[in-house]
PDB file of N, H, CA, C and O in Angstrom:
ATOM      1  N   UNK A   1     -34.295-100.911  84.433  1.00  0.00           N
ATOM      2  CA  UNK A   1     -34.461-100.152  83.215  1.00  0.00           C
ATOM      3  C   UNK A   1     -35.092-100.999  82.129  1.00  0.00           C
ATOM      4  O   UNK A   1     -35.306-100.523  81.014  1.00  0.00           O
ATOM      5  N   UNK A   2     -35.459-102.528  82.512  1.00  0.00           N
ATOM      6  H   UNK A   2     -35.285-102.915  83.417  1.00  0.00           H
ATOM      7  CA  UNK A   2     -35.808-103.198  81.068  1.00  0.00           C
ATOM      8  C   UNK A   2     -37.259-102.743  81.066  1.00  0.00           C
ATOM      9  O   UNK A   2     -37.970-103.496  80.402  1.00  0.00           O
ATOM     10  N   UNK A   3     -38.021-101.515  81.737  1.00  0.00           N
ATOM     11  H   UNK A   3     -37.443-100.903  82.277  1.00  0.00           H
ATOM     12  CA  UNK A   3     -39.532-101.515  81.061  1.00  0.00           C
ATOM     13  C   UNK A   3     -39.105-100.416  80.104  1.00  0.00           C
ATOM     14  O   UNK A   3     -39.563-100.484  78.963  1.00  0.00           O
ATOM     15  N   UNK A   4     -38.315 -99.442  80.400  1.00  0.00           N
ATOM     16  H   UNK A   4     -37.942 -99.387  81.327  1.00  0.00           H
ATOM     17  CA  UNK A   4     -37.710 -98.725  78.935  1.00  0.00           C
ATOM     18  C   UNK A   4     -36.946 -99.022  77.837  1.00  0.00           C
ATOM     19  O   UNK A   4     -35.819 -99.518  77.846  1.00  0.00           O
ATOM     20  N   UNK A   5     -37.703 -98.651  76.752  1.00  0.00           N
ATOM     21  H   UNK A   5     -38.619 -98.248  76.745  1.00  0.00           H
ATOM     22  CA  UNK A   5     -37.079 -99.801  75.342  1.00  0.00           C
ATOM     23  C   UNK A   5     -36.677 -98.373  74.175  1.00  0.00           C
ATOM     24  O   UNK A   5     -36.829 -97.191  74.483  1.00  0.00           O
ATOM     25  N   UNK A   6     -36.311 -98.720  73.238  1.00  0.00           N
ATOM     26  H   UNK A   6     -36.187 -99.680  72.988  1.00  0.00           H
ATOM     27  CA  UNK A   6     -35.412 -97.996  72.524  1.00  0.00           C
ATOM     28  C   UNK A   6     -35.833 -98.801  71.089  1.00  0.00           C
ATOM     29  O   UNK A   6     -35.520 -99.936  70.729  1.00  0.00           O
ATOM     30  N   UNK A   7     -36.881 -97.508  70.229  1.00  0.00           N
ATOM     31  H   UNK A   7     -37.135 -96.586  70.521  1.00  0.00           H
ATOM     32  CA  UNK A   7     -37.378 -98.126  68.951  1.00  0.00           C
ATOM     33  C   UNK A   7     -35.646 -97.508  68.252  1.00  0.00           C
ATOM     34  O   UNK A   7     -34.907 -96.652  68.738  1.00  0.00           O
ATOM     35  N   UNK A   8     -35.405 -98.576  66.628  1.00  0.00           N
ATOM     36  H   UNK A   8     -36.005 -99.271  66.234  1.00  0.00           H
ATOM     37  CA  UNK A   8     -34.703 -98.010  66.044  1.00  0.00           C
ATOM     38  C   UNK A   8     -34.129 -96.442  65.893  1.00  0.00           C
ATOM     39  O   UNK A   8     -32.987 -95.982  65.895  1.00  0.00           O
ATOM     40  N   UNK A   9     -35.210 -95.948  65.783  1.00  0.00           N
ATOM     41  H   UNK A   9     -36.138 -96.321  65.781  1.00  0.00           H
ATOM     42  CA  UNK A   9     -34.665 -94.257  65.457  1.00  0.00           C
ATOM     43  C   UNK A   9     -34.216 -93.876  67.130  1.00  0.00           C
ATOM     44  O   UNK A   9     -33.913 -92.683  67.144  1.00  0.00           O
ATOM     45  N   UNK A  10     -34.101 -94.373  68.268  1.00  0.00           N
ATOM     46  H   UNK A  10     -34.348 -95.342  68.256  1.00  0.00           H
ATOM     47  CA  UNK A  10     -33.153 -93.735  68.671  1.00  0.00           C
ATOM     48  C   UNK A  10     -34.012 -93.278  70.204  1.00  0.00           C
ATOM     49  O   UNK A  10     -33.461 -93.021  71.275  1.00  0.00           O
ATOM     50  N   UNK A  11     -35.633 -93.275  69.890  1.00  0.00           N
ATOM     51  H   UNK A  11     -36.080 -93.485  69.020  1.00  0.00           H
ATOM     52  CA  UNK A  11     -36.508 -92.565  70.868  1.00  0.00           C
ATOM     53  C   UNK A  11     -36.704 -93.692  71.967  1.00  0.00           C
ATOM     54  O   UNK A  11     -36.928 -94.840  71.585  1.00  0.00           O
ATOM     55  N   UNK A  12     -36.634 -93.428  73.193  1.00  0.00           N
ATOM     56  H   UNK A  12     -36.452 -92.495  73.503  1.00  0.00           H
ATOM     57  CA  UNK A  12     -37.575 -94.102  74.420  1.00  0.00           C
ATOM     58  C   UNK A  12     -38.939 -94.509  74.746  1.00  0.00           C
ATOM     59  O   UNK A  12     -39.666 -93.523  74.863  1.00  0.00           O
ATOM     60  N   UNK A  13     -39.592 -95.726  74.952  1.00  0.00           N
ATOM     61  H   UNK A  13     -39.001 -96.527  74.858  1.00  0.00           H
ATOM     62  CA  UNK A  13     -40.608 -95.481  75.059  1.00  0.00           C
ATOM     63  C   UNK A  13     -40.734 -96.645  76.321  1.00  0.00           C
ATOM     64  O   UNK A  13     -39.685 -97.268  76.486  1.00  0.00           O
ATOM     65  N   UNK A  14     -41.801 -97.006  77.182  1.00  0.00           N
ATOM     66  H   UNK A  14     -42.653 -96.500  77.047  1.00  0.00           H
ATOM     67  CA  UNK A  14     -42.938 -97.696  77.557  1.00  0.00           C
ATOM     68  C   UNK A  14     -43.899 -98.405  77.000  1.00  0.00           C
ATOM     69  O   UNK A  14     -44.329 -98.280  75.853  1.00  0.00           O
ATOM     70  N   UNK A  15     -44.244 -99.168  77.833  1.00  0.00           N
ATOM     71  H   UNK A  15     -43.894 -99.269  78.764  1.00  0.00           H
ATOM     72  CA  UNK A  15     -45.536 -99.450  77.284  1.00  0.00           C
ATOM     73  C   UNK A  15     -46.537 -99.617  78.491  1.00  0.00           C
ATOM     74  O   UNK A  15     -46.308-100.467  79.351  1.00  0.00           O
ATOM     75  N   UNK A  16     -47.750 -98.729  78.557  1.00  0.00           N
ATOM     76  H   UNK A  16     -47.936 -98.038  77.858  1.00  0.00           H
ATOM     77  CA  UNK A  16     -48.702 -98.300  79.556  1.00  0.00           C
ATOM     78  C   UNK A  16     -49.946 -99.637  78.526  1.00  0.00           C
ATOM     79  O   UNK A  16     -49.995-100.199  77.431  1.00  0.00           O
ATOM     80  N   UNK A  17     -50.931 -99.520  80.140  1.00  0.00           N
ATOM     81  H   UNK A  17     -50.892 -99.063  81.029  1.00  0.00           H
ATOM     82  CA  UNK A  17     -51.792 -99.927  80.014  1.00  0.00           C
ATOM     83  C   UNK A  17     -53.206 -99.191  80.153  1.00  0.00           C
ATOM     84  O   UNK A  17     -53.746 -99.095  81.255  1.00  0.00           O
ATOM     85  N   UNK A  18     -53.710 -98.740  79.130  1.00  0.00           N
ATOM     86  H   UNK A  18     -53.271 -98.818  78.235  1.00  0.00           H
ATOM     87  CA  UNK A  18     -55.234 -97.866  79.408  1.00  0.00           C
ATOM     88  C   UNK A  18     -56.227 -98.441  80.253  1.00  0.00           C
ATOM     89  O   UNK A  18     -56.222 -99.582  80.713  1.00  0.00           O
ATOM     90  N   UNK A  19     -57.309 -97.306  80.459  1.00  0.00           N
ATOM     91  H   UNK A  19     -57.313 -96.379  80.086  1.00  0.00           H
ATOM     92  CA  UNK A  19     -58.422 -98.245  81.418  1.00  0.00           C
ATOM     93  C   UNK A  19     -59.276 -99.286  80.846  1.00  0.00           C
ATOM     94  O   UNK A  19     -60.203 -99.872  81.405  1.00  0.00           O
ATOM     95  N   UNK A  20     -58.831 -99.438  79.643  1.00  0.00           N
ATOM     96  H   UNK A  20     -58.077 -98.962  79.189  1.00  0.00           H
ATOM     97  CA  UNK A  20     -60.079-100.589  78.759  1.00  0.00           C
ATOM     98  C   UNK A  20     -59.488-101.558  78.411  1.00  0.00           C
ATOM     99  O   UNK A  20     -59.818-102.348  77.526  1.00  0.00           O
ATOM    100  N   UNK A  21     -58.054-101.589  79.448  1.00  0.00           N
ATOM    101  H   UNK A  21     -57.787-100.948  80.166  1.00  0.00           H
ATOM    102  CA  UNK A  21     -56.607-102.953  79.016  1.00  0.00           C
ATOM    103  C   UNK A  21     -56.192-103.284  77.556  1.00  0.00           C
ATOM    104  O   UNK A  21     -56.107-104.379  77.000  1.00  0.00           O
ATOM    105  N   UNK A  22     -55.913-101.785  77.004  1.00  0.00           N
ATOM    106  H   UNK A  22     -55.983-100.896  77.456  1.00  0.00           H
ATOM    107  CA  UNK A  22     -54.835-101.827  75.922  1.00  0.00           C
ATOM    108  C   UNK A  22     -53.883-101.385  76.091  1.00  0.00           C
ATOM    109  O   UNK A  22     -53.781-100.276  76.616  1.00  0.00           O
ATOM    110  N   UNK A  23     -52.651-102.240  75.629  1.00  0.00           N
ATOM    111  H   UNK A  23     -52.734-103.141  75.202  1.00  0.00           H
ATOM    112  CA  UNK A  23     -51.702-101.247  75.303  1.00  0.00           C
ATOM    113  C   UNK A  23     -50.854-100.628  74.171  1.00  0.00           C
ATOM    114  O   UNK A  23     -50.984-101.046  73.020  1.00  0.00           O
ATOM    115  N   UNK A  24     -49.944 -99.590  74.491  1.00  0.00           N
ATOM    116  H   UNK A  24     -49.838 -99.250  75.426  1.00  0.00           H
ATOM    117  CA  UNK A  24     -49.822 -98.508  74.436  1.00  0.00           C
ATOM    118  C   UNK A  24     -48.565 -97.955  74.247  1.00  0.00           C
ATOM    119  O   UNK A  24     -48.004 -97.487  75.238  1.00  0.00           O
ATOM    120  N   UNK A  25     -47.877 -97.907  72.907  1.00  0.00           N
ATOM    121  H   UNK A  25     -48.332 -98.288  72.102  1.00  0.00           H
ATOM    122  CA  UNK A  25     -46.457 -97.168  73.315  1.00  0.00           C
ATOM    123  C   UNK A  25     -46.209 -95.700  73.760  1.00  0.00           C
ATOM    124  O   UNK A  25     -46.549 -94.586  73.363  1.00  0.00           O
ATOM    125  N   UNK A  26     -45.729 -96.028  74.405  1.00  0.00           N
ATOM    126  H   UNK A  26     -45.452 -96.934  74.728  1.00  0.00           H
ATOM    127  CA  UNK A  26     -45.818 -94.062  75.100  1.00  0.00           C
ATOM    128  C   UNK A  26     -44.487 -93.370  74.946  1.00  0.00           C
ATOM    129  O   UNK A  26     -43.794 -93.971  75.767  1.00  0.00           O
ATOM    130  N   UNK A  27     -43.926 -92.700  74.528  1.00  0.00           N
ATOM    131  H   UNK A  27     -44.489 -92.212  73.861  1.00  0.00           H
ATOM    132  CA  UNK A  27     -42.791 -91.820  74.439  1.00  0.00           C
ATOM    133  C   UNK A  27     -42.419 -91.376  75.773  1.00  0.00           C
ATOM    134  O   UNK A  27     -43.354 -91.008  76.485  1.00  0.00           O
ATOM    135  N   UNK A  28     -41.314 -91.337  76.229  1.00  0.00           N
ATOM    136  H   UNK A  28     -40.554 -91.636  75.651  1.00  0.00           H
ATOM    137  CA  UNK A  28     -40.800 -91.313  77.105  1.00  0.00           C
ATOM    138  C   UNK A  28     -39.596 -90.138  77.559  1.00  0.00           C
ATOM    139  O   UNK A  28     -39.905 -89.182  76.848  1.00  0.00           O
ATOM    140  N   UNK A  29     -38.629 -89.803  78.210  1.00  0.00           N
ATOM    141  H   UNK A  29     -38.378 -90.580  78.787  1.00  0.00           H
ATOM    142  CA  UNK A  29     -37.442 -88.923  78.280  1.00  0.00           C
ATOM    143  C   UNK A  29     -36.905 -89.922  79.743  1.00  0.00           C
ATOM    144  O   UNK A  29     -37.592 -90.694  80.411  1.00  0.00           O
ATOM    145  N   UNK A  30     -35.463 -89.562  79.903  1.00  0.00           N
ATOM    146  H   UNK A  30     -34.905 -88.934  79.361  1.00  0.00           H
ATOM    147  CA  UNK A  30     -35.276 -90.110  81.130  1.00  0.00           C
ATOM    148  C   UNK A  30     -34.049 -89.815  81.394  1.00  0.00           C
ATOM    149  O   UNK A  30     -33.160 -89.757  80.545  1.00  0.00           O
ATOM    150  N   UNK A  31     -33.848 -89.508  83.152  1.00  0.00           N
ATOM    151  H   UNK A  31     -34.571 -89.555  83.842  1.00  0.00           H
ATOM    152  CA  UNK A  31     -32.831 -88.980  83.551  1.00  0.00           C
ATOM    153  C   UNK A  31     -31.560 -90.067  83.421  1.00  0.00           C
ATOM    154  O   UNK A  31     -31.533 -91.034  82.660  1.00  0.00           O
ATOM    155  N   UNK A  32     -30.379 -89.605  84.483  1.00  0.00           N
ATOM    156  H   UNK A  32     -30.401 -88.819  85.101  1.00  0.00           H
ATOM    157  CA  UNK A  32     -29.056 -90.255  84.261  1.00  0.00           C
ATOM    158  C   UNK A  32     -29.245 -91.772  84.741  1.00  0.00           C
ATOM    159  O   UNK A  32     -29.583 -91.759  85.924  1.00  0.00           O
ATOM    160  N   UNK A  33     -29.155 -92.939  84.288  1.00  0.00           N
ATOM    161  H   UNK A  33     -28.881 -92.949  83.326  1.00  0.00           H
ATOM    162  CA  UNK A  33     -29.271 -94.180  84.697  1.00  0.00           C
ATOM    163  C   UNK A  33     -28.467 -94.328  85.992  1.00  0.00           C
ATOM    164  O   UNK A  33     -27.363 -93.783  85.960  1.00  0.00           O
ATOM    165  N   UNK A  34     -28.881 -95.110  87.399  1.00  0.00           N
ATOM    166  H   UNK A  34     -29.777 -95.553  87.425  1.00  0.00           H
ATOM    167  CA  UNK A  34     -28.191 -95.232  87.987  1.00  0.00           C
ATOM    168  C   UNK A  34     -28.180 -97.005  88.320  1.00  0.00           C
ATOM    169  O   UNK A  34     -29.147 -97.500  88.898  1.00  0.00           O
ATOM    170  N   UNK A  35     -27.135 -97.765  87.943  1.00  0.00           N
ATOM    171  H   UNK A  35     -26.349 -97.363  87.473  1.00  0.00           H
ATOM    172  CA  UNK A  35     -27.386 -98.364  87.850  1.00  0.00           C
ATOM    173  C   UNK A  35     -28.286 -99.703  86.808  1.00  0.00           C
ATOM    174  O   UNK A  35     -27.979-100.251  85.749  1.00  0.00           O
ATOM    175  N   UNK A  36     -29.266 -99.813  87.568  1.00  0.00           N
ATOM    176  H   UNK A  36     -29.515 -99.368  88.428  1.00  0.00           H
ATOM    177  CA  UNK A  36     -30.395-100.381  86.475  1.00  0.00           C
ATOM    178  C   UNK A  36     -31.591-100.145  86.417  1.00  0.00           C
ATOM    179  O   UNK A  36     -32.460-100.766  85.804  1.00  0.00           O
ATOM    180  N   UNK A  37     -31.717 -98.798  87.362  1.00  0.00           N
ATOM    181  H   UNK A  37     -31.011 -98.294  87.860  1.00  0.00           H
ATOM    182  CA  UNK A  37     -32.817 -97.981  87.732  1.00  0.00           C
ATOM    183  C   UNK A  37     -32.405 -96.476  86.672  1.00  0.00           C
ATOM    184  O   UNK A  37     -31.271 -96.025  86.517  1.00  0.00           O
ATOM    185  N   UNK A  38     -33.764 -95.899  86.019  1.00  0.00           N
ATOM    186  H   UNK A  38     -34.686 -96.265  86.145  1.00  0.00           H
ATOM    187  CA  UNK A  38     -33.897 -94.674  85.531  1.00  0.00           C
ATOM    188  C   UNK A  38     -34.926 -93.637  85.951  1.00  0.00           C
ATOM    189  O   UNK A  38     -36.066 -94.091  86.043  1.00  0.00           O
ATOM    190  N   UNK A  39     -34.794 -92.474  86.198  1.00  0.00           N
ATOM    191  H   UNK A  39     -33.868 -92.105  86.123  1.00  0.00           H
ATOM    192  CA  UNK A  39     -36.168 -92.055  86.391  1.00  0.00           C
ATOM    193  C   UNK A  39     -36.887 -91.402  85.195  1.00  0.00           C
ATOM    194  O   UNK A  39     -36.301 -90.414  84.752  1.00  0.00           O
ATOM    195  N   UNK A  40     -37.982 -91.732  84.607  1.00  0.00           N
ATOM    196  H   UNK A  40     -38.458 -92.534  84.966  1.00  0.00           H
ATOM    197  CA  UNK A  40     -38.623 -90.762  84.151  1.00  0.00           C
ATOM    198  C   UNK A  40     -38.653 -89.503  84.051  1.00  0.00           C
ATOM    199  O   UNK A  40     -38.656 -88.878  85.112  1.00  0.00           O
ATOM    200  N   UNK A  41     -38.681 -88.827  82.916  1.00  0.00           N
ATOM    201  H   UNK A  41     -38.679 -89.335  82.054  1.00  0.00           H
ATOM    202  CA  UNK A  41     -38.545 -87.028  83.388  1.00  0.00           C
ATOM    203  C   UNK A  41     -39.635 -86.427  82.707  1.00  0.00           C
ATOM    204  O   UNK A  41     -40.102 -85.346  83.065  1.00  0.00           O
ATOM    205  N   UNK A  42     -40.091 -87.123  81.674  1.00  0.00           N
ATOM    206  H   UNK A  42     -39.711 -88.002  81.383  1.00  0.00           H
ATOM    207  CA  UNK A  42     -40.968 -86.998  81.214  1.00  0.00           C
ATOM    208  C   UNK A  42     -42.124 -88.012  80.017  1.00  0.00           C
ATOM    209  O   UNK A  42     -41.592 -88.753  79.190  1.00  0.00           O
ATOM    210  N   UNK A  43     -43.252 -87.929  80.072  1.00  0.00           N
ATOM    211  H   UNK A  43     -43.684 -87.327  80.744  1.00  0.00           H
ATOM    212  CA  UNK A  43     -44.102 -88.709  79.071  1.00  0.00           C
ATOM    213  C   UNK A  43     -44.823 -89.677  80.105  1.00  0.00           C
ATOM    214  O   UNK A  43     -45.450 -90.652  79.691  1.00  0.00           O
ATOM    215  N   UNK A  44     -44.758 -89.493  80.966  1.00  0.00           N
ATOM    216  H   UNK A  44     -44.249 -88.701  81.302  1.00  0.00           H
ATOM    217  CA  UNK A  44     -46.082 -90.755  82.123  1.00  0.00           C
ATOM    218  C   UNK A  44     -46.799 -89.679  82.745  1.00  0.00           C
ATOM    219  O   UNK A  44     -46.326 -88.552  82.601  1.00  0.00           O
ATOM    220  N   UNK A  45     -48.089 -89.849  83.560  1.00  0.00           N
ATOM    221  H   UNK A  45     -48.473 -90.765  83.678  1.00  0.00           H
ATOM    222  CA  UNK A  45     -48.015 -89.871  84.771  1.00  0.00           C
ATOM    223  C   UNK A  45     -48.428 -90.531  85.990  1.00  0.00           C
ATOM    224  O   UNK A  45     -48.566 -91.754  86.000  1.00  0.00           O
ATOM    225  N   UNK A  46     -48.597 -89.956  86.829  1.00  0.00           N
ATOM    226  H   UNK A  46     -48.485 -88.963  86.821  1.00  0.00           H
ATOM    227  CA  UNK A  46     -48.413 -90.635  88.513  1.00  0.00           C
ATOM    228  C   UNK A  46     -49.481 -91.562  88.367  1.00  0.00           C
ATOM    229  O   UNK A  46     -49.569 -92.042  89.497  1.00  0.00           O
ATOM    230  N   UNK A  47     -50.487 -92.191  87.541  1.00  0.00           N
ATOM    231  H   UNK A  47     -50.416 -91.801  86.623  1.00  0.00           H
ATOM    232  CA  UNK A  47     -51.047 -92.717  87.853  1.00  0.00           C
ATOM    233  C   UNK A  47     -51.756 -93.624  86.628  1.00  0.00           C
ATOM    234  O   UNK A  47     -52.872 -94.058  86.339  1.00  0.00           O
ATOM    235  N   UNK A  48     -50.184 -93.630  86.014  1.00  0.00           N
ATOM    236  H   UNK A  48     -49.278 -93.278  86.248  1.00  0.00           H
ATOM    237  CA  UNK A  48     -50.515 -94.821  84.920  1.00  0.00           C
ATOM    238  C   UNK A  48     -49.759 -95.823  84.844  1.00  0.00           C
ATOM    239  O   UNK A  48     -48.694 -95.843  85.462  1.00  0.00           O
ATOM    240  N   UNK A  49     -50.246 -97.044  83.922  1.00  0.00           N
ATOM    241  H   UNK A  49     -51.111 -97.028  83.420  1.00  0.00           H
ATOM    242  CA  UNK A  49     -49.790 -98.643  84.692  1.00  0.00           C
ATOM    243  C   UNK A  49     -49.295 -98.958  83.604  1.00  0.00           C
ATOM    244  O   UNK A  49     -49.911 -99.176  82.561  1.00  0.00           O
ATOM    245  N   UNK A  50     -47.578 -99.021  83.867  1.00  0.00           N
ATOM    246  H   UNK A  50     -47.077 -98.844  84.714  1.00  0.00           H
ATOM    247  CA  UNK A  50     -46.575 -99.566  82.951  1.00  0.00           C
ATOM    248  C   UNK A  50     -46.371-100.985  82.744  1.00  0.00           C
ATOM    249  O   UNK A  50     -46.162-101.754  83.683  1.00  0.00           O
ATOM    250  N   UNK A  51     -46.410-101.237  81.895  1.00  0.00           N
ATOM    251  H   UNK A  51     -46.580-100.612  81.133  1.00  0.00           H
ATOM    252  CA  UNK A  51     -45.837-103.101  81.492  1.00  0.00           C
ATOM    253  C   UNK A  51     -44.503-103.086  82.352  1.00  0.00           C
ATOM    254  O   UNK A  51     -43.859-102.037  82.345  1.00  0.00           O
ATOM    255  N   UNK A  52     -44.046-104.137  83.075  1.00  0.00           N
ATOM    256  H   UNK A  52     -44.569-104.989  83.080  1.00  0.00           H
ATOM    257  CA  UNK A  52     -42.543-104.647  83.362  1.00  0.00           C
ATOM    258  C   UNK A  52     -42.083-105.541  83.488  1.00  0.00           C
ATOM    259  O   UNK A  52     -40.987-105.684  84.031  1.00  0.00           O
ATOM    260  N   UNK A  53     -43.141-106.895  82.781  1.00  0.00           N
ATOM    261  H   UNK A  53     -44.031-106.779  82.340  1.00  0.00           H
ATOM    262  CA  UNK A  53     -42.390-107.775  82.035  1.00  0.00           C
ATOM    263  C   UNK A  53     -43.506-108.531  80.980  1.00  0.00           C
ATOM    264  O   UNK A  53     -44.581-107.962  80.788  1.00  0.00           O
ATOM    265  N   UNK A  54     -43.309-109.407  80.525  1.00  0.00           N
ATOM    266  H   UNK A  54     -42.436-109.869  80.681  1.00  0.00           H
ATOM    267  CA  UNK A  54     -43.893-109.863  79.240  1.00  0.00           C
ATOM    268  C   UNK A  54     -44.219-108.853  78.031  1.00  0.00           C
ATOM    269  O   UNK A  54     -45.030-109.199  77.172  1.00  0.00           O
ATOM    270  N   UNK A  55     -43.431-107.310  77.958  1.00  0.00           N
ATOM    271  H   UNK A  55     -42.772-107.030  78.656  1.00  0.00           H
ATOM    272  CA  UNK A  55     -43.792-106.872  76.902  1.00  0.00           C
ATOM    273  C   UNK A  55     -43.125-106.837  76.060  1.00  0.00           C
ATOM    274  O   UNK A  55     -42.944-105.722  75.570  1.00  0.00           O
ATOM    275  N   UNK A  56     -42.300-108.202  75.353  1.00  0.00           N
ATOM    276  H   UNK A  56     -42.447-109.107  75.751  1.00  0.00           H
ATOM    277  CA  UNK A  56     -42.022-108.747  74.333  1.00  0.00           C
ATOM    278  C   UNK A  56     -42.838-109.011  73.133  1.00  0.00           C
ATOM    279  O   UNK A  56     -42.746-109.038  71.906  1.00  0.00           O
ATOM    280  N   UNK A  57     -44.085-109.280  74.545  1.00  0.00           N
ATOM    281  H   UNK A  57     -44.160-109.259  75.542  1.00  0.00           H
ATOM    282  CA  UNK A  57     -45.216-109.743  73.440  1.00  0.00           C
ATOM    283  C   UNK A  57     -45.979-108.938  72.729  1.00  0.00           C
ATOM    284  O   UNK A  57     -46.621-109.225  71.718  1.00  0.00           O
ATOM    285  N   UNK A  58     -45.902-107.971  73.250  1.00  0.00           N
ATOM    286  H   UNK A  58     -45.381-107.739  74.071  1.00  0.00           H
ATOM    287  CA  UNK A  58     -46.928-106.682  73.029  1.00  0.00           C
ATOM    288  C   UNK A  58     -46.864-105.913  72.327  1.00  0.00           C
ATOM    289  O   UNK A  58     -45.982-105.147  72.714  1.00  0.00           O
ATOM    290  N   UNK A  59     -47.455-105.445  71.064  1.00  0.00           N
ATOM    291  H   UNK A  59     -48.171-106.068  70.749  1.00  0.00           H
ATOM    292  CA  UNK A  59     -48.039-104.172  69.642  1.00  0.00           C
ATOM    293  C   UNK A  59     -49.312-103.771  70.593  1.00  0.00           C
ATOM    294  O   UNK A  59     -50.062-104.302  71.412  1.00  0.00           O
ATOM    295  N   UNK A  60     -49.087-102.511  69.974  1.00  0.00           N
ATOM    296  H   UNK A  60     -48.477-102.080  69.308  1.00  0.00           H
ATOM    297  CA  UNK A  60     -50.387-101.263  70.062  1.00  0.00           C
ATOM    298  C   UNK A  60     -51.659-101.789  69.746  1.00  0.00           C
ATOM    299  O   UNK A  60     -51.950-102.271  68.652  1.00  0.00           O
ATOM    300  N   UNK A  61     -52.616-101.665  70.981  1.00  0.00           N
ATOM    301  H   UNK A  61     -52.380-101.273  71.871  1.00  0.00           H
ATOM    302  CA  UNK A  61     -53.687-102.551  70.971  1.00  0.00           C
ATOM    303  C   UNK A  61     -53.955-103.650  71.408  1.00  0.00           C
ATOM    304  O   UNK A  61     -55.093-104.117  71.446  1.00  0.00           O
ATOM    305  N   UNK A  62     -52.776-104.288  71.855  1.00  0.00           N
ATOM    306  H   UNK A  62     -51.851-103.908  71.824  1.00  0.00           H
ATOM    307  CA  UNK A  62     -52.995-105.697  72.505  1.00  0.00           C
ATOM    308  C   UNK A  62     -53.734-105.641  73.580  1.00  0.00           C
ATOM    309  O   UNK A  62     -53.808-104.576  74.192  1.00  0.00           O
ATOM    310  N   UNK A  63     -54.420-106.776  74.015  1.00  0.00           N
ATOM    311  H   UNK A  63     -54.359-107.641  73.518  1.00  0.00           H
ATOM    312  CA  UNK A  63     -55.889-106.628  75.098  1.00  0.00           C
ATOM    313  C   UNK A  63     -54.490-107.376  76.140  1.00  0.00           C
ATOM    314  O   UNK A  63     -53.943-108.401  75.734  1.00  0.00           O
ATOM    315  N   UNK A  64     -53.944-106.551  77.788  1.00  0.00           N
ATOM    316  H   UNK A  64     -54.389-105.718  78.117  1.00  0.00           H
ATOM    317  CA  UNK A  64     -53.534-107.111  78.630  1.00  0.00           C
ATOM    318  C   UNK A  64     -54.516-107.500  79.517  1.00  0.00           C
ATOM    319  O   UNK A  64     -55.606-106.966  79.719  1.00  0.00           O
ATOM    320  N   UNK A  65     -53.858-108.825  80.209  1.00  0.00           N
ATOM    321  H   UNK A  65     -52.972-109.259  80.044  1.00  0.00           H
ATOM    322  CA  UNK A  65     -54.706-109.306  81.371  1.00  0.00           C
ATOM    323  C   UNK A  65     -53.817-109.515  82.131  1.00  0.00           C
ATOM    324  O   UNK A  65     -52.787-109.965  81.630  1.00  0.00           O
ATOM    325  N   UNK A  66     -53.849-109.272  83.665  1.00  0.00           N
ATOM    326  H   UNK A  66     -54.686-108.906  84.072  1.00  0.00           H
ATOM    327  CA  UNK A  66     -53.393-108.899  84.481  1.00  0.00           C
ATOM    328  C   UNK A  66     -53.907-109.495  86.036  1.00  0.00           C
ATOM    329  O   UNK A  66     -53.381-109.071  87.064  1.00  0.00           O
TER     330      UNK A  66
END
């Protein structure tokens, strides 16, 4: 569950990577945690590329390299 983060007010988000390697906070929803696994229920899809680790470092717009 640590690629899902929790701004102050309370909302879920990600952080995706676009095709021109920015990223991206994305709003998120998510089912019952099991564990340390969540699923998504809504705000991705099937074929976009989530940060899942070093995005400590990362504000809107940062150029990832990968």
């Amino acid at each position: 569950m640590t690629s899902v983060q929790k701004k102050s007010d309370g909302t879920l988000f990600v952080w995706t990577v676009s095709a021109d390697s920015t990223a991206h906070r994305t709003p998120v929803s998510i089912g019952h945690p099991v564990g340390n696994r969540v699923a998504v229920t809504q705000g991705l899809h099937y074929d976009q590329r989530v940060v899942v680790e070093g995005y400590q470092k990362l504000s809107e717009g940062t150029k990832v390299i990968y």
